[in-house]
C-alpha positions in Angstrom: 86.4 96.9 115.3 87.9 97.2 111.8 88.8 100.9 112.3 90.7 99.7 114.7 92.4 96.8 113.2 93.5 99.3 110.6 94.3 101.9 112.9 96.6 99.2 114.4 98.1 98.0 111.3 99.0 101.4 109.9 100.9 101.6 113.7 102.8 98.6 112.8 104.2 99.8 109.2 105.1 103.0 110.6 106.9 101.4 113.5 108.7 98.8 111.1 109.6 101.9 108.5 111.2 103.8 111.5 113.2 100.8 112.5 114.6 100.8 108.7 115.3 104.1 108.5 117.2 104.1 111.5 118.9 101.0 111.0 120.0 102.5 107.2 120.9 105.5 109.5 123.4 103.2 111.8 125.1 101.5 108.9 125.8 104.7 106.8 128.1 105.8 109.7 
């Protein structure tokens, strides 16, 4: 169960730093 909690988190900060990135992306152009 905690392997997967973390497993889950680690899911979420990647998503959120993909989301920055791409919105960085968007407002550079």
């Amino acid at each position: 169960m905690r392997a997967l909690n973390i497993a889950g988190t680690g899911m979420l900060a990647m998503q959120t730093n993909v989301e920055v990135i791409s919105n960085n992306i968007a407002n550079m152009n």
